[in-house]
MIZA-141735 format. One record per residue (C-alpha): residue number from 1; x, z, y. Coordinates in pm, 1 decimal. Last residue first. Layout:
<recs>
REC    n         x         z         y
REC  NUM         X         Z         Y
...
</recs>
This chain:
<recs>
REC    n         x         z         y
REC  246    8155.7   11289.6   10165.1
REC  245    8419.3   11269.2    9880.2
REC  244    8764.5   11293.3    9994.2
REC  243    8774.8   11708.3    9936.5
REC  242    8662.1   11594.0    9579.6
REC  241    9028.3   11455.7    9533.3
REC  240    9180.7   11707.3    9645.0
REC  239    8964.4   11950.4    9392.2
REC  238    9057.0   11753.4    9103.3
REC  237    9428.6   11790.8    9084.4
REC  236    9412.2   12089.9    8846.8
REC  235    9208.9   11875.3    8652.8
REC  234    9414.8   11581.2    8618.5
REC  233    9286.9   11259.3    8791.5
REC  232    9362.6   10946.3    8607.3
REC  231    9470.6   10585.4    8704.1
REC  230    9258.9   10262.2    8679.5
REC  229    9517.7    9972.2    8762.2
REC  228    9318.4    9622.4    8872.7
REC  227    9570.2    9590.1    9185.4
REC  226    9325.3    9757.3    9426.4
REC  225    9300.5   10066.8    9258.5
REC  224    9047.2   10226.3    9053.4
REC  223    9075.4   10609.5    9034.9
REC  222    8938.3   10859.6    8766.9
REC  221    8794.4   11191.4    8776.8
REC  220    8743.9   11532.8    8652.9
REC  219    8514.8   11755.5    8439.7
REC  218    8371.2   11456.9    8253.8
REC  217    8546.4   11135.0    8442.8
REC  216    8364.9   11079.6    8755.5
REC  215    8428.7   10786.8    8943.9
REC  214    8687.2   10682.3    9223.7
REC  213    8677.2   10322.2    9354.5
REC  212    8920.7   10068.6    9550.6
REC  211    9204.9   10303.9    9676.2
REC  210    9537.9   10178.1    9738.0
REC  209    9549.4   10290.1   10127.7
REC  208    9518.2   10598.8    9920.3
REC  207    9832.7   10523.9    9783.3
REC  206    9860.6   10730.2    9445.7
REC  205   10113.2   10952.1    9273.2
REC  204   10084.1   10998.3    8914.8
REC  203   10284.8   11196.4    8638.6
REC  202   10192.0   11611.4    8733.6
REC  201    9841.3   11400.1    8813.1
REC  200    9674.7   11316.6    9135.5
REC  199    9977.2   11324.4    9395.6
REC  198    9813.1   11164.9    9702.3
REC  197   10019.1   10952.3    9940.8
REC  196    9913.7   10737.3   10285.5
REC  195    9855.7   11057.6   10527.2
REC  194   10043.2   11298.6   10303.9
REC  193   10364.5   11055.8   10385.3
REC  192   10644.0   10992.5   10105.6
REC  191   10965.0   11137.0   10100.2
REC  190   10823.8   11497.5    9995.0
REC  189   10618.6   11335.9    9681.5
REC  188   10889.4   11067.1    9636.6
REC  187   11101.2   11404.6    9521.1
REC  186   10848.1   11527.5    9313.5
REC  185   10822.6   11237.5    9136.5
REC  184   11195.2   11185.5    9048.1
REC  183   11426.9   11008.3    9267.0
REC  182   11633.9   10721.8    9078.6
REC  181   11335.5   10447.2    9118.9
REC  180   11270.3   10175.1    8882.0
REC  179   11077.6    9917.0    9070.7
REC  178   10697.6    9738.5    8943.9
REC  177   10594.5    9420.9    9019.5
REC  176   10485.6    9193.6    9316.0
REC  175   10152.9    9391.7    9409.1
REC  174   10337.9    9708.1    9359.4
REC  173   10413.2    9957.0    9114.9
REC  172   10674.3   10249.5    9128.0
REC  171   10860.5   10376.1    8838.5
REC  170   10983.6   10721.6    8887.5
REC  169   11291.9   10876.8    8759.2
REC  168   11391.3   11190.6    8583.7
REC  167   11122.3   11179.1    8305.0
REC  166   10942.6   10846.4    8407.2
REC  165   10686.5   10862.4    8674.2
REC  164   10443.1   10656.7    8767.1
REC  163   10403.3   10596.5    9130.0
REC  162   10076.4   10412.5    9276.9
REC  161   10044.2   10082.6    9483.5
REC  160   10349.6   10063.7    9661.3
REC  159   10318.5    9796.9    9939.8
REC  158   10273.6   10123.7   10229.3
REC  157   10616.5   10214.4   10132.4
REC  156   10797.6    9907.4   10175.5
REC  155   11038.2    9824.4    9883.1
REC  154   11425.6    9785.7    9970.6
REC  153   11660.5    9617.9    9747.0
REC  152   11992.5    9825.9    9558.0
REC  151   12160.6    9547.6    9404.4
REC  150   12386.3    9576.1    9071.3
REC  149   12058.9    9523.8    8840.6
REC  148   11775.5    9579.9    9083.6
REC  147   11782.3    9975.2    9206.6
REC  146   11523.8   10101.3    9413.7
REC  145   11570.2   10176.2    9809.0
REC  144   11293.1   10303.6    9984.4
REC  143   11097.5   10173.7   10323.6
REC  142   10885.0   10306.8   10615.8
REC  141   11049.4   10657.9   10607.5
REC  140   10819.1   10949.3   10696.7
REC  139   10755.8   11158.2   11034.2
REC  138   10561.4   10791.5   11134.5
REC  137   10842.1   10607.4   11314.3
REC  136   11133.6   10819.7   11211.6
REC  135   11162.2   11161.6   11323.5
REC  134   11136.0   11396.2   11020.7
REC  133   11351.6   11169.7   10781.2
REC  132   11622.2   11217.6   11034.5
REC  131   11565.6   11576.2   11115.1
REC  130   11635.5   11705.3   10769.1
REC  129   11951.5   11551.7   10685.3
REC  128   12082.7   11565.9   11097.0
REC  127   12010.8   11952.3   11082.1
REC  126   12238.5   11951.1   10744.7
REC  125   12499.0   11786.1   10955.9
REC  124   12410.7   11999.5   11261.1
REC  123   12687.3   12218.5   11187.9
REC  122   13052.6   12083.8   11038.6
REC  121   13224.9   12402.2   11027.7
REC  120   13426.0   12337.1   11337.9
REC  119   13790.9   12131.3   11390.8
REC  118   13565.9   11841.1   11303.2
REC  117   13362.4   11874.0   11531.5
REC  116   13618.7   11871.3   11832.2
REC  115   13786.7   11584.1   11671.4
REC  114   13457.2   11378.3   11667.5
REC  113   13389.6   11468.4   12034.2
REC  112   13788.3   11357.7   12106.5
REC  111   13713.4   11012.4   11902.4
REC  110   13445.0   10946.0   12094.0
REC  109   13645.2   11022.1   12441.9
REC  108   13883.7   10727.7   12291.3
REC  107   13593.0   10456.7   12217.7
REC  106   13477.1   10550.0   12587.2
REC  105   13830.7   10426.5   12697.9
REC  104   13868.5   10190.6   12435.4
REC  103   13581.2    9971.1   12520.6
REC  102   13271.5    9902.1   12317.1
REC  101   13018.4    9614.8   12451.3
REC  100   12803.7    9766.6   12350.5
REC   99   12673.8   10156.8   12416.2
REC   98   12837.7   10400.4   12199.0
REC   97   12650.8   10697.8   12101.2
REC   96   12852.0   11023.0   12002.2
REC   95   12892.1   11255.0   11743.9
REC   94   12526.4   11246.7   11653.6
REC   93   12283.2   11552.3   11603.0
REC   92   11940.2   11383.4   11519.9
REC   91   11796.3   11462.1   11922.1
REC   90   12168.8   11322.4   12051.7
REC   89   12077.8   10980.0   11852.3
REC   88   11723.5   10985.7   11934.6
REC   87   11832.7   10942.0   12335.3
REC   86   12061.7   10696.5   12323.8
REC   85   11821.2   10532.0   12110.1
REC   84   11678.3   10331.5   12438.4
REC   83   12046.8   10187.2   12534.1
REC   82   12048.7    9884.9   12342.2
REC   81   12361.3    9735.2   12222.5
REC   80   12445.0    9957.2   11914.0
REC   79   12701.8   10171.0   11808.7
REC   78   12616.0   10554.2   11690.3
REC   77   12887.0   10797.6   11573.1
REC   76   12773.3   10995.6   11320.3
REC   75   12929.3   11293.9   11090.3
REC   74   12859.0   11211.5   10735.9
REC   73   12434.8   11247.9   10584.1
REC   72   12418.5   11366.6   10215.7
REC   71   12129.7   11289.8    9988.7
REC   70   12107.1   10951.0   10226.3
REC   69   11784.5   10723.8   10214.9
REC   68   11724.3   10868.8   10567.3
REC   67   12052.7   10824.9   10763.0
REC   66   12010.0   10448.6   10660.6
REC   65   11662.4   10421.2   10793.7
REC   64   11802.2   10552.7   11120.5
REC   63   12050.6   10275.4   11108.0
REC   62   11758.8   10018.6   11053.2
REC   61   11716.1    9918.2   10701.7
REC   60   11711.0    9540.1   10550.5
REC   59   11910.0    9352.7   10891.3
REC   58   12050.9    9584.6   11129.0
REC   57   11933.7    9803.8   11497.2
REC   56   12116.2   10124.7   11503.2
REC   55   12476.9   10060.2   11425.8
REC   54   12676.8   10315.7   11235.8
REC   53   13022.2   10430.7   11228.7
REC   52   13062.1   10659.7   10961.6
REC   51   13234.1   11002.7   10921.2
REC   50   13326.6   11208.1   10637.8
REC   49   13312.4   10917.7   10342.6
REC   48   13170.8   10967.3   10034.5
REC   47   13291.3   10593.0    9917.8
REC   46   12994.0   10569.8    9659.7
REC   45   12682.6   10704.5    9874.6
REC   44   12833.9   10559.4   10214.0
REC   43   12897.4   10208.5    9994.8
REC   42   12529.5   10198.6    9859.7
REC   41   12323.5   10316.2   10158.7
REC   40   12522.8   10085.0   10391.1
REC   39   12479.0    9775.6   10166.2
REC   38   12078.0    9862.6   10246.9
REC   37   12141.2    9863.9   10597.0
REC   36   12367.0    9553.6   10669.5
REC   35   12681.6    9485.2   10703.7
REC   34   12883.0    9749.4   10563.8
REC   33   13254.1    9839.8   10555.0
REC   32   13487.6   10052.7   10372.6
REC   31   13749.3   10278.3   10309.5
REC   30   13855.2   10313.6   10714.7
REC   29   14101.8   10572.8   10764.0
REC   28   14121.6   10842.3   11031.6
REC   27   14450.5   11011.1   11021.6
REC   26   14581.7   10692.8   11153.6
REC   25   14434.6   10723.2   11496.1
REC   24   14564.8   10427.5   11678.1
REC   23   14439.8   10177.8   11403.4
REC   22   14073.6   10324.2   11477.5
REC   21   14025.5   10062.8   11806.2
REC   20   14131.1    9738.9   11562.1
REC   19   13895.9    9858.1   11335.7
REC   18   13622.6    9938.6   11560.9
REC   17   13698.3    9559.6   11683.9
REC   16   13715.0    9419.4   11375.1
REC   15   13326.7    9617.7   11283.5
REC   14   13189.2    9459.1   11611.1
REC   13   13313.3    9116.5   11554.6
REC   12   13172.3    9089.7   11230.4
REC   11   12796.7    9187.6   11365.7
REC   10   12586.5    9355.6   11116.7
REC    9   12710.6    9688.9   11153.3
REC    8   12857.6    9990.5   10978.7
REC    7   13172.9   10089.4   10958.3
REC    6   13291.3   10384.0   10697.1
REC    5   13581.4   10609.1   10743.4
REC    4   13765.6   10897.3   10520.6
REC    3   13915.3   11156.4   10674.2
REC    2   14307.9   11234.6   10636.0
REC    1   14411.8   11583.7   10737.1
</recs>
C-alpha cells in the first residue's frame, strides 16, 4: 500500500538526500516538500500525508511547533543535527530520530520502525496530538499561524493583545494590527496559556500581560489595555476577574 510522504527541513541538501534514500522504497512516495515551519503547516494540512520527515530546529516554527499547529499529527521521523531532542522526540511518540549527517544504514533501520507501525493501528498518533502542545517550552505553543492572503504568517502569542471573536473564527489584535484566525474562541481558549490568557466575555479573550486598568462597570467590569482598547467583562465572567483584585 502506497503512503504518502512529506520532507521537512530547511537545508536543500538534507531533503535530496532523504529523497535520494526513499527512492529504494517505492511504496513510500514523497508528495511534497517544506522548508521551513510555517510552509510545513500548510503543505502537511493540504497533502494529508501518513508520514513526514521533519527537522527539529527551522526558520518561522520549530519542528515541535509544527506538530502543534496540526489538527492531525502523521507518523514522525525526526532529522536534525543536534542530539539534545533525541530525547523529546521518543517522549512525543516518534518513529525514529535521525542524528545528521544521515546514512543509509540508520536511514534503513528507520524505515523498518516505520514499517513495523504501520503494520499496527497507528497508536501514539493521537498521544503525539495531545502531548506535543503539552510539552513545548511553557505547556503552550509560543506562536499561531493566521492566514494573510495565500500565506499562512506566524503571530507570537504573548504580542496578542486581546481576541475578538467572529462567529467561527477569531480575530486577534496586536500592536501591529489585527489577524483573522480559522480556530474559533474556544479553541484559542485551550491553545492559549491560563497563565498569560483570560476569557472575559463568551466574545473576548484577554492577555493579562495586556492589562493597563480594570474599573467597575455597574454589576461588572471593564478592562483597559495597553493598546488604548477598553474591553468588557460579562457578568458571568466577573468573579475571575475579582479573584485578581487584592
Amino acid at each position: 500500500m502506497l503512503q504518502k510522504v512529506v520532507i521537512v527541513d530547511d537545508e536543500a541538501p538534507a531533503r535530496q538526500l532523504l529523497r535520494e534514500y526513499l527512492s529504494d522504497h517505492p511504496e513510500l512516495v514523497v508528495v511534497g516538500e517544506a522548508n521551513n515551519g510555517v510552509d510545513a503547516v500548510r503543505r502537511i494540512t493540504e497533502l494529508r500525508p501518513e508520514i513526514i520527515f521533519l527537522d527539529v530546529q527551522m526558520p518561522g516554527l520549530s519542528g515541535l511547533e509544527v506538530l502543534a499547529q496540526l489538527e492531525e499529527v502523521p507518523l514522525v521521523i525526526f532529522s536534525t543535527a543536534y542530539d539534545q531532542y533525541a530525547l523529546k522526540a521518543f517522549e512525543l511518540h516518534a518513529v525514529d530520530y535521525l542524528l545528521k549527517p544521515l546514512t543509509r544504514q540508520r536511514f534503513i533501520m528507520a524505515v523498518d520502525r516505520l514499517y513495523s507501525r504501520l503494520d499496527r493501528p497507528q497508536e501514539g498518533v493521537r498521544t503525539l496530538t495531545q502531548e506535543v502542545a503539552d510539552q513545548q517550552a511553557g505547556a503552550f505553543p509560543s506562536k499561531i499561524l493566521v492566514t494573510k492572503g495565500s500565506r499562512l504568517i506566524a503571530i507570537q502569542t504573548k504580542d496578542i493583545v486581546h481576541i475578538r471573536a467572529e462567529g467561527d473564527y477569531s480575530m486577534l489584535i496586536t500592536p501591529h494590527g489585527q489577524h483573522l484566525s480559522q480556530y474559533g474562541i474556544g479553541q484559542l481558549e485551550q491553545k492559549l496559556s491560563p497563565r498569560h490568557f483570560m476569557r472575559i466575555h463568551r466574545s473576548t479573550i484577554i492577555n493579562l500581560d495586556a492589562i493597563a486598568e480594570i474599573f467597575k462597570a455597574g454589576h461588572t467590569y471593564d478592562v483597559r489595555l495597553h493598546n488604548g482598547d477598553t474591553v468588557k467583562v460579562s457578568r458571568s465572567y466577573a468573579g475571575k476577574v475579582k479573584d485578581m483584585i487584592f
